[in-house]
C-alpha positions as CSV (number, residue, x, y, z in Angstrom):
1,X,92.0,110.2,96.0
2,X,90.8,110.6,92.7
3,X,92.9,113.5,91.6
4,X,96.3,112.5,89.5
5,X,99.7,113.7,91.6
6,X,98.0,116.0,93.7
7,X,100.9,117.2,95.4
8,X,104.8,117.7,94.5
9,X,107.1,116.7,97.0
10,X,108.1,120.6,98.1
11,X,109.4,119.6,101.8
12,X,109.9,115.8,101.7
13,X,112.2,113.9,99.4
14,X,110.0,110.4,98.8
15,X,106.4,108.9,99.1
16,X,105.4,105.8,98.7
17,X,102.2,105.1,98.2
18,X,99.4,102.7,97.4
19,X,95.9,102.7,96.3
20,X,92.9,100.0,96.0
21,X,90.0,100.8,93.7
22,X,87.3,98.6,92.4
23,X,84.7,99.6,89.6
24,X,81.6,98.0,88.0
25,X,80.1,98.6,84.8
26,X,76.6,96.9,84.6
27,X,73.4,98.0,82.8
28,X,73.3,98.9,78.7
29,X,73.6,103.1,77.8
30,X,73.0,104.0,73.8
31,X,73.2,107.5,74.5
32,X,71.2,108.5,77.8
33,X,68.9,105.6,77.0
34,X,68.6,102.4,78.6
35,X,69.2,99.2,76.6
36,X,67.8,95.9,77.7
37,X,69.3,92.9,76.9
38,X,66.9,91.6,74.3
39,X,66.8,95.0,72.2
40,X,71.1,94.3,71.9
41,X,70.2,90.5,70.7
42,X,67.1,91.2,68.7
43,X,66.7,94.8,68.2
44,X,67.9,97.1,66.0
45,X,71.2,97.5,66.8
46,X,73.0,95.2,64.5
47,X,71.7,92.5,65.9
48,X,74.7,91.4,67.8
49,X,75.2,87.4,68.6
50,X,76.1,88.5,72.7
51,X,75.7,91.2,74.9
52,X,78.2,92.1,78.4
53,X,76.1,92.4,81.0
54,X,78.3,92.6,83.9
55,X,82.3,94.2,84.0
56,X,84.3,93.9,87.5
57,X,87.2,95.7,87.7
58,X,90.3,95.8,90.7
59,X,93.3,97.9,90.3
60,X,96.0,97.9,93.1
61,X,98.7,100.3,92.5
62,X,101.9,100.8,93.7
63,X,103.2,104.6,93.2
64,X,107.1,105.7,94.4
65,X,107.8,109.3,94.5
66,X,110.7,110.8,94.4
67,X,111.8,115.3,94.4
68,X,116.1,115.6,93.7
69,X,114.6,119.5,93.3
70,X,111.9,120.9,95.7
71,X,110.6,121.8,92.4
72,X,111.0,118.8,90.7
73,X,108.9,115.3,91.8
74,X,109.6,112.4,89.4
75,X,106.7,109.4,89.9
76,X,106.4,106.1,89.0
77,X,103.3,103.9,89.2
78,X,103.0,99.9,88.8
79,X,99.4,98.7,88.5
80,X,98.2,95.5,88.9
81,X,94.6,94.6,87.3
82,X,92.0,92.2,87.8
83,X,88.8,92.1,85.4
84,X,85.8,89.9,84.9
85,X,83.6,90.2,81.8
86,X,80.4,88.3,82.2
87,X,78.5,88.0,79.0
88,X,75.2,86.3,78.0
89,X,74.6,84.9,74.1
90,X,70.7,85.0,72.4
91,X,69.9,81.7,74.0
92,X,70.6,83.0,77.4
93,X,74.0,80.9,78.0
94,X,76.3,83.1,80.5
95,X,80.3,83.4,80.1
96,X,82.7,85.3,82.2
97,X,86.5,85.9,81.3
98,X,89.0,87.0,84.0
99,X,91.8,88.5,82.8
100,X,94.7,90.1,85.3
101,X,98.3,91.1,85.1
102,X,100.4,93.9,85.4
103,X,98.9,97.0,83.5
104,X,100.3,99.3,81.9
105,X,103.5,101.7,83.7
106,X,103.7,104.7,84.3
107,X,106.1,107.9,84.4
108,X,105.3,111.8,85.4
109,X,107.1,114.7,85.8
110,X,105.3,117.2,88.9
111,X,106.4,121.0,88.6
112,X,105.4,123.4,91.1
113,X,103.9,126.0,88.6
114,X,102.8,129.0,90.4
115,X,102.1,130.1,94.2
116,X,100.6,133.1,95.6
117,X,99.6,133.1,99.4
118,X,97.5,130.4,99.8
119,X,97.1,129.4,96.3
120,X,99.6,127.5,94.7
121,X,99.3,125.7,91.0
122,X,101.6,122.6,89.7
123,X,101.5,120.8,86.2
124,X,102.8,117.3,85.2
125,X,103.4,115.3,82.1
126,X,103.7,111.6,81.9
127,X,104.5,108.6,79.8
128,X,103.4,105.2,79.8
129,X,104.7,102.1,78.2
130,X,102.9,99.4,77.0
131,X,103.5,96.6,79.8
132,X,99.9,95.9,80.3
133,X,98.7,92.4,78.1
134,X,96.1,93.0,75.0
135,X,96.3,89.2,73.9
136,X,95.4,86.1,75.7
137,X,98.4,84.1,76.5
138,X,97.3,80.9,75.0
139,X,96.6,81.6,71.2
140,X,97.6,85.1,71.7
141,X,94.4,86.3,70.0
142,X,93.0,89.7,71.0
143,X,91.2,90.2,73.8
144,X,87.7,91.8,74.4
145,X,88.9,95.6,74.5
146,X,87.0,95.1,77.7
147,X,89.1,92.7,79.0
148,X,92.4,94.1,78.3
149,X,94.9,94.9,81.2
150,X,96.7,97.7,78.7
151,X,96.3,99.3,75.8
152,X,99.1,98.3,73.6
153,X,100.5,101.9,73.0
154,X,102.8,104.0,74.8
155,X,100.6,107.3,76.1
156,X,101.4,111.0,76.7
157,X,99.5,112.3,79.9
158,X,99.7,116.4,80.8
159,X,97.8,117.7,83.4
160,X,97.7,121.2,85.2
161,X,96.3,121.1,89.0
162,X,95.4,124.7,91.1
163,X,95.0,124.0,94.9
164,X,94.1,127.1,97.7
165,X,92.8,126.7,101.4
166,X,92.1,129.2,104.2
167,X,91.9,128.3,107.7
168,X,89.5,125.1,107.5
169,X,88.3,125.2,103.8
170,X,90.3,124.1,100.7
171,X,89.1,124.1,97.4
172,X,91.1,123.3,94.1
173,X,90.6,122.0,90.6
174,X,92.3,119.8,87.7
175,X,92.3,119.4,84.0
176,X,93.5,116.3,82.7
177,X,94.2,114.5,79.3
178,X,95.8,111.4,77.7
179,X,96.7,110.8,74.1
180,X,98.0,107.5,73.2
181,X,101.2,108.1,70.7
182,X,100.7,105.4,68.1
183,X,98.9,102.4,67.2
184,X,99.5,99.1,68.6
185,X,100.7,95.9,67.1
186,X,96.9,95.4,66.4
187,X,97.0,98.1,64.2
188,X,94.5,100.4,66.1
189,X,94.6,103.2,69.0
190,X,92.8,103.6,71.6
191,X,90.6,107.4,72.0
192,X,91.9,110.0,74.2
193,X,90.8,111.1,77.2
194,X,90.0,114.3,79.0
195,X,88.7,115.2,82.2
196,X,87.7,118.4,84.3
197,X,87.4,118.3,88.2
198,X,86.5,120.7,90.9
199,X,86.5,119.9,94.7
200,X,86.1,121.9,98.0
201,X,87.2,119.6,100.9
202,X,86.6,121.1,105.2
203,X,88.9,120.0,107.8
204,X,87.3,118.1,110.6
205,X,88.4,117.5,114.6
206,X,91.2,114.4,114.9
207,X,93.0,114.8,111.8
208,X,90.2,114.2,109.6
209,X,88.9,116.2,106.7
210,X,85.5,115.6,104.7
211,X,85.7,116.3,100.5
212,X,83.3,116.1,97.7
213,X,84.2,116.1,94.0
214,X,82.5,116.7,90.8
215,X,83.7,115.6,87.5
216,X,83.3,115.4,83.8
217,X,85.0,112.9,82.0
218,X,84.7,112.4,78.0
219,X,86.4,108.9,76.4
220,X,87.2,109.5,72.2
221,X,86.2,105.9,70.6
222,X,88.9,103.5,69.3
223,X,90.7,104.7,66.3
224,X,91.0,101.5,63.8
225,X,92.6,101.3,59.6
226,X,89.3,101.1,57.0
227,X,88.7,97.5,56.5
228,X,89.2,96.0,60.2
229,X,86.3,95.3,62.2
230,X,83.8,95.5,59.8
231,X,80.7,95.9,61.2
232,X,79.1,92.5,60.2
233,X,82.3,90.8,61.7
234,X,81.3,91.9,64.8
235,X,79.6,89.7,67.2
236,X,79.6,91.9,70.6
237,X,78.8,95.6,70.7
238,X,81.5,95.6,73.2
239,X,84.0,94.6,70.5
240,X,82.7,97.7,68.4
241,X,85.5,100.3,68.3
242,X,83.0,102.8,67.3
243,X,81.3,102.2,70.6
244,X,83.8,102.6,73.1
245,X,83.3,106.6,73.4
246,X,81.0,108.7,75.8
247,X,80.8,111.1,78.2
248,X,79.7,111.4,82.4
249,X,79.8,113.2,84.9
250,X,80.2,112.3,88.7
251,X,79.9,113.2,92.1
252,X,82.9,111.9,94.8
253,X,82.2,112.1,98.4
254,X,85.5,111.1,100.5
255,X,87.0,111.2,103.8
256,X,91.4,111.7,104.6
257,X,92.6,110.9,108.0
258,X,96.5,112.7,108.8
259,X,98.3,110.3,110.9
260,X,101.5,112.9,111.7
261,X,101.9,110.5,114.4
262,X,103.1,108.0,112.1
263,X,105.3,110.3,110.7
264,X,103.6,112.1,107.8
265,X,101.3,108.9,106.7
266,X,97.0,109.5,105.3
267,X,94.9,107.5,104.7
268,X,92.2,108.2,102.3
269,X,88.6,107.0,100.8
270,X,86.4,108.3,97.7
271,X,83.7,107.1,96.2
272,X,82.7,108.1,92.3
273,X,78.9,107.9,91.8
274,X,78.1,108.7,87.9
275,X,74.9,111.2,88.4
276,X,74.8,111.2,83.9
277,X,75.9,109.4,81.4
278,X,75.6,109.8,77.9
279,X,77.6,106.7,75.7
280,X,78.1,105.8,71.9
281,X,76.1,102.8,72.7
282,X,74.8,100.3,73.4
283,X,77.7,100.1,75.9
284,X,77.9,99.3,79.8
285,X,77.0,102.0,81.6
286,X,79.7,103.0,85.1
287,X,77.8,102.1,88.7
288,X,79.7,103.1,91.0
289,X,83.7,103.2,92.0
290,X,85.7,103.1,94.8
291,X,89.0,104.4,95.5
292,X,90.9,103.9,99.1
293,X,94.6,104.4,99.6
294,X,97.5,105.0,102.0
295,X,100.6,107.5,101.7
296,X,103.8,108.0,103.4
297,X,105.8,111.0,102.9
298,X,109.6,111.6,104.5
């Protein structure tokens, strides 16, 4: 579940598909040390009128597939986002913002790269335009970067994606990245991302197979003109576009369940559990994620 178009559509023409995944961010990182809440108020880190404390978020996700080649799958992907931001201020009052909406919308290109008995390879590059909110819709003032459903930008995503299996053992691996193309109407662009996975997954009676996935991801921070969110401006580290970067890596148990009975539909479950973290902090540190989803190929 947590590997980006992990399969072109070779034998089938369409797949619909959709996905549920819900994440939570709670805890303080500056680097691979704990923050408590008090050191972020009254320490010295700035000190910074709030802290987050808590970030919820819900993605469900919509993804239509598409192959007028066999070697040639065009995708398109509509999330829809739901985040809540609870903060607490020095004197210990507690706020939480909910922000939701359609995110951002994606387009990729799979291409079957290179096969060789049972090892085959693919590669995809992607687009996505900036459909996803970055203002609230009353004042239309920024919102946290936390709290955004997009990021303002249209983004270039490549990835390349190597897959082999033998009897009832599969492995595979993919490397990923994401650049966003410009600055937003807010004058300022959010890091790039890169990440490296490896996963070996066993097929198990019933249809069923077992998988576990490790991962490194690394987040650049936000890219902003000199002069704009100067330092003693800002009142949240979680506003600071200097502490938005980091990197972790994960461990992903999941379970798939093949239901050719149903005519080519799987289901699917994988959980991400961050095993290290090391942040440009203080920042909210990942607990745990959860991925589930259901696809139909024909």
């Amino acid at each position: 579940m947590g590997i980006r178009f992990g399969e072109p559509l070779e034998d089938q023409r369409f797949r619909v598909a959709y996905s549920f995944e819900q994440m939570q961010r709670k805890g303080m990182l500056s680097g691979d040390n704990q923050v408590s809440p008090s050191d972020v108020l009254n320490g010295s880190y700035n000190p910074y009128d709030r802290t987050p404390r808590r970030l919820e978020v819900t993605a469900h996700t919509v993804q239509l597939a598409y192959a007028p080649h066999p070697r040639a799958t065009l995708v398109v992907e509509v999330p829809f986002l739901m985040k809540k931001l609870r903060t607490r201020d020095a004197v210990g009052h507690v706020t939480q913002e909910q922000t939701q909406g359609v995110g951002d919308i994606g387009f990729a290109l799979v291409v079957p790269f290179i096969r060789k008995g049972n090892e085959r390879s693919q590669v995809h590059i992607g687009f996505d335009i900036p459909t996803g909110s970055i203002r609230r819709g009353g004042d239309e003032t920024r919102l946290p970067f936390d709290s955004q459903i997009g990021n303002g930008s249209y983004d270039f995503e490549w990835g390349w994606t190597y897959r082999g299996e033998l009897d009832w053992f599969s492995w595979g691996g993919q490397a990923t990245g994401r650049h966003p193309l410009d600055r937003n109407d807010l004058h300022y662009r959010v890091g790039s991302r890169f990440e490296l996975t490896g996963w070996g997954a066993v097929q198990l009676p019933a249809g069923m197979s077992s998988s576990l996935r490790v991962g490194w991801q690394k987040q650049n921070n936000t890219r902003v003109p000199s002069g704009d969110f100067v330092a003693e401006t800002i009142t949240d580290p979680s506003d600071n576009p200097k502490k938005r970067g980091g990197y972790q890596f994960t461990v992903s148990p999941g379970l798939t369940v093949e239901l050719p009975q149903l005519g080519n539909q799987r289901v699917a479950v994988e959980f991400d559990i961050p095993v290290y973290q090391n942040l440009d902090g203080p920042q909210l540190k990942e607990k745990w994620s959860v991925k589930a989803g259901w696809q139909w190929g024909f």
